[in-house]
TORKOL-4160 file (C-alpha; in steps of 0.2 Angstrom, whole numbers, padded with zeros to 4 digits, m for minus):
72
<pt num="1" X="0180" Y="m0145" Z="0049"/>
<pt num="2" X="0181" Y="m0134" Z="0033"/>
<pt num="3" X="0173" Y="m0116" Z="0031"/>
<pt num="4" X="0165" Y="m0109" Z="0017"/>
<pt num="5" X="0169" Y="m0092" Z="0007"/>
<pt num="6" X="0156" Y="m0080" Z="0013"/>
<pt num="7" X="0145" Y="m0074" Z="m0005"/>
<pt num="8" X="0151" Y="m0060" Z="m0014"/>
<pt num="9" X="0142" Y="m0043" Z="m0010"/>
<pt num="10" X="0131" Y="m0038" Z="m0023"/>
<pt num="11" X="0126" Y="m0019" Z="m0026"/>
<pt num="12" X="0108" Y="m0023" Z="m0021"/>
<pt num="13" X="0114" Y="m0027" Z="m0006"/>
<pt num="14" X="0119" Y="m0011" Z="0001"/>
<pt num="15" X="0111" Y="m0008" Z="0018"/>
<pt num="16" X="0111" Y="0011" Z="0020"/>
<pt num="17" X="0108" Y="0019" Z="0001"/>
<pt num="18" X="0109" Y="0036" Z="m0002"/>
<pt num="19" X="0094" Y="0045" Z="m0003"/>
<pt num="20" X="0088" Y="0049" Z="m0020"/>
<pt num="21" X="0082" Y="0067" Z="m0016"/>
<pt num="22" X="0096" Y="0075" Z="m0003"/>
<pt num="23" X="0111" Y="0063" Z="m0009"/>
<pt num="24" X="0115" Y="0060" Z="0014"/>
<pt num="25" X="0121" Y="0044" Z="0017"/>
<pt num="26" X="0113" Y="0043" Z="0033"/>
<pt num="27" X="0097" Y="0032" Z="0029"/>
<pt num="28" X="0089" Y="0019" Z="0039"/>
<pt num="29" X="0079" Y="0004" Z="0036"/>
<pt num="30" X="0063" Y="0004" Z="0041"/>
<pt num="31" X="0055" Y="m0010" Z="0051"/>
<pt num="32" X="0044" Y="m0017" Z="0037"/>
<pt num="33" X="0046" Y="m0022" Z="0020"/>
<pt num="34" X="0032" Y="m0017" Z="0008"/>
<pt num="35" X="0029" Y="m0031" Z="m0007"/>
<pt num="36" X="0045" Y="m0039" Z="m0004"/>
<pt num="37" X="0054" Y="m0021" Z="m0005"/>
<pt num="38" X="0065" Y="m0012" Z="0010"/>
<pt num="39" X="0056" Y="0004" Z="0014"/>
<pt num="40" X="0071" Y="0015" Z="0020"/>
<pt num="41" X="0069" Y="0034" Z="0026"/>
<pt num="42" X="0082" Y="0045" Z="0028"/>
<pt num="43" X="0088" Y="0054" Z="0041"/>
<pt num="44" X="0091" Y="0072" Z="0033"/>
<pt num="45" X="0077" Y="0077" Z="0024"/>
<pt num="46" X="0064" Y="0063" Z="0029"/>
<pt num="47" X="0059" Y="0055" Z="0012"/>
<pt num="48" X="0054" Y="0036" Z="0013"/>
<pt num="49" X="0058" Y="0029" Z="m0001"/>
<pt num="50" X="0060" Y="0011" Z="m0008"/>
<pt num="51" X="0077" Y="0003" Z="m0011"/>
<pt num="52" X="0083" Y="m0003" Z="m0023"/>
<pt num="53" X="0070" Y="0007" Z="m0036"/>
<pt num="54" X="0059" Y="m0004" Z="m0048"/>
<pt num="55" X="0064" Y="m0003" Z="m0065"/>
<pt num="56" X="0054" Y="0008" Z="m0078"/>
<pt num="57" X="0047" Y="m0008" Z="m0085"/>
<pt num="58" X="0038" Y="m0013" Z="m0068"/>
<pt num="59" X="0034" Y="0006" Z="m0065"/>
<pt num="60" X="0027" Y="0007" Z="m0082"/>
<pt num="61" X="0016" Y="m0009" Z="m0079"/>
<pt num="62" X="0011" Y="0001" Z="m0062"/>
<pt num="63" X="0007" Y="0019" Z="m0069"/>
<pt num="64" X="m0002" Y="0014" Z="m0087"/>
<pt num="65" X="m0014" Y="0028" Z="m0092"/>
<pt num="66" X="m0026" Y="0020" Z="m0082"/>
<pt num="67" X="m0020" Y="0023" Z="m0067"/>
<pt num="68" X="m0024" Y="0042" Z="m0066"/>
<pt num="69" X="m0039" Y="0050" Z="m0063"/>
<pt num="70" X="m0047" Y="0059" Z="m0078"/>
<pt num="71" X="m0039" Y="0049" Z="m0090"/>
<pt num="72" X="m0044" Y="0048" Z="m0106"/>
């Protein structure tokens, strides 16, 4: 019986990232997954945040000048 080499570790698949407001190392996945993405919250300051970021492309898509209210 032969073994396989497990895969290589990637950077997107860290499982605790630091929090992008407080720097702590200490945050936790959530539960659930929101479109697909890790919702993670961290154990410091309490920000929930998605991991790993969209790009400024997708975000851009996102937040056109549409999105806000009172735009003109």
């Amino acid at each position: 019986m032969t073994q396989t080499a497990p895969a290589p570790v990637t950077g997107q698949e860290i499982t605790h990232p630091a929090c992008p407001v407080c720097f702590s190392s200490g945050a936790t996945r959530f539960a659930f997954e929101r479109c697909g993405n890790a919702i993670y919250s961290c154990g410091l300051c309490g920000l929930e945040f998605q991991f790993p970021q969209p790009s400024d492309e997708t975000l851009a898509a996102i937040y056109s000048s549409g999105y806000f209210l009172g735009s003109k």
